[in-house]
PABA-829049 format. One record per residue (C-alpha): residue in three letters; x, y, z. Coordinates in Angstrom, 1 decimal. Last residue first. Layout:
<rec "ALA"; <X; Y; Z>>
...
REM end
This chain:
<rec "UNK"; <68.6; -142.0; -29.4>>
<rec "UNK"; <70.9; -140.2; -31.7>>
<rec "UNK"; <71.1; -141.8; -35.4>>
<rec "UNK"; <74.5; -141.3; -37.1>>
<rec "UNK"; <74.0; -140.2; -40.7>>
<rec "UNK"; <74.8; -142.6; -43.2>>
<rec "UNK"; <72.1; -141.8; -45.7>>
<rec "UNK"; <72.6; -138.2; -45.0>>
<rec "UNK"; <76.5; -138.1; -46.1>>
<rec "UNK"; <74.9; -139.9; -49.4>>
<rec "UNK"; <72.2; -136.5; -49.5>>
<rec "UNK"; <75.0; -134.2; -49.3>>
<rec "UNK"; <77.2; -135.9; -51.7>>
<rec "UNK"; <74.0; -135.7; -54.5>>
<rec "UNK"; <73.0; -132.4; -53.6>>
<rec "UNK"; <76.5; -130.8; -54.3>>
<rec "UNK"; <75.5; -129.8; -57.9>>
<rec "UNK"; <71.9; -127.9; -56.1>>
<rec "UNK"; <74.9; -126.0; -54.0>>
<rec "UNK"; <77.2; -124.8; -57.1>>
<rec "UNK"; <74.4; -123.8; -58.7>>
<rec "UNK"; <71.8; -122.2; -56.0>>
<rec "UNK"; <75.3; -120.1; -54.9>>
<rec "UNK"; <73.6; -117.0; -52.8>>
<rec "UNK"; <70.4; -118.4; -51.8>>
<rec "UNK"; <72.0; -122.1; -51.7>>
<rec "UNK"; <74.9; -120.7; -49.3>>
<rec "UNK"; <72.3; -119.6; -46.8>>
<rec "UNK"; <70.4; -122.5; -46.4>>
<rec "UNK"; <73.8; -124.5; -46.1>>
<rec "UNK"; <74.5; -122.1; -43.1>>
<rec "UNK"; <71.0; -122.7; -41.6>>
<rec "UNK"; <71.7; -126.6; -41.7>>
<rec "UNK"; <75.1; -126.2; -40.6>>
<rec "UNK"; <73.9; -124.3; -37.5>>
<rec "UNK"; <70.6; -127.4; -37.3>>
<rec "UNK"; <73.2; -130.1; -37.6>>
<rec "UNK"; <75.6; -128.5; -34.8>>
<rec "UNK"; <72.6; -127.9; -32.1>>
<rec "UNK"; <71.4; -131.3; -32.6>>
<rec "UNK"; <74.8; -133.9; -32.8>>
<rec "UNK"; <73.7; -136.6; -35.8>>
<rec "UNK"; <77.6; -136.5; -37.3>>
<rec "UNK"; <76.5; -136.6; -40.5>>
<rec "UNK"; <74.9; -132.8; -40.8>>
<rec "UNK"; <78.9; -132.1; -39.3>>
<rec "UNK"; <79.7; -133.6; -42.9>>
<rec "UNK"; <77.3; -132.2; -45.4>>
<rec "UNK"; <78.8; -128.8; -43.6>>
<rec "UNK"; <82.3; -129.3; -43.7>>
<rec "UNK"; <81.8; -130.9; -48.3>>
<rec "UNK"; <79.5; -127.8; -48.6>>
<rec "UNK"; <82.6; -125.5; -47.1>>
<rec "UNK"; <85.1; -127.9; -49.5>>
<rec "UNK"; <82.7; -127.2; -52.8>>
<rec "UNK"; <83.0; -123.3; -52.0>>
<rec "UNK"; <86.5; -123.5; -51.8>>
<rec "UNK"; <86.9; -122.0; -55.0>>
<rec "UNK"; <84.6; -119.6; -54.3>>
<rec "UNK"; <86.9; -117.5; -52.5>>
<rec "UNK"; <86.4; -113.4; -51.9>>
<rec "UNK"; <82.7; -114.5; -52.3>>
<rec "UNK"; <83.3; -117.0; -50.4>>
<rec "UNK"; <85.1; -115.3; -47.7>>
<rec "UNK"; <82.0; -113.2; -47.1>>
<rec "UNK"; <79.4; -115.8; -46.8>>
<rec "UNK"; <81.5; -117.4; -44.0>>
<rec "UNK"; <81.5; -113.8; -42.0>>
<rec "UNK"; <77.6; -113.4; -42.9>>
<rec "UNK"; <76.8; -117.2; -41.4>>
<rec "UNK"; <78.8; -116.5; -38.9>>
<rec "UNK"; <77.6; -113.1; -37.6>>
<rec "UNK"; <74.7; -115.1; -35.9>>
<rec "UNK"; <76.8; -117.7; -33.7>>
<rec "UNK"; <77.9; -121.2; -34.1>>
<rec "UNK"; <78.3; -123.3; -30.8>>
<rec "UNK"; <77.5; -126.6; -32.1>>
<rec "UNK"; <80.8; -128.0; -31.7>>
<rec "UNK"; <80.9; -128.5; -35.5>>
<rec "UNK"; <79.7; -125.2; -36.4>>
<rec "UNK"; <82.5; -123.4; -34.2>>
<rec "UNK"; <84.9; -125.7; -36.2>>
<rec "UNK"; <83.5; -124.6; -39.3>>
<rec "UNK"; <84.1; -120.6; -38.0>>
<rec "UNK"; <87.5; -121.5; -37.3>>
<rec "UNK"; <88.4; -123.5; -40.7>>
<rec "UNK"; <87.1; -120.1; -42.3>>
REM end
């Protein structure tokens, strides 16, 4: 898992990724909350290519765990607030 969130932060995410991360949360979901936590995190960071790869990810994740996403809102939308704006 910690490679495929590492290929999300450097923007170089691919298809299968989504389907691979999917996967080991379902054999996981404890670390459900820590994948959301990754992802609100690289949004953060402002760098294109590795918001919109977390972006489909987190899309993904809240069509198969609405709950535990729609209960992560709140610390996703406070990583947004301090986002780092690219000029």
């Amino acid at each position: 898992m910690d490679s495929i969130i590492k290929e999300i932060e450097k923007g170089r995410s691919r298809d299968g990724d989504s389907s691979s991360l999917i996967r080991i949360l379902n054999k996981h979901p404890s670390m459900i909350y820590e994948v959301l936590r990754s992802l609100a995190s690289i949004i953060a960071k402002g760098n294109s290519k590795s918001c919109i790869s977390a972006c489909v990810i987190l899309n993904k994740m809240a069509d198969k765990y609405p709950d535990k996403v729609s209960d992560s809102l709140e610390m996703i939308i406070e990583f947004l607030k301090y986002r780092k704006k690219r000029t």
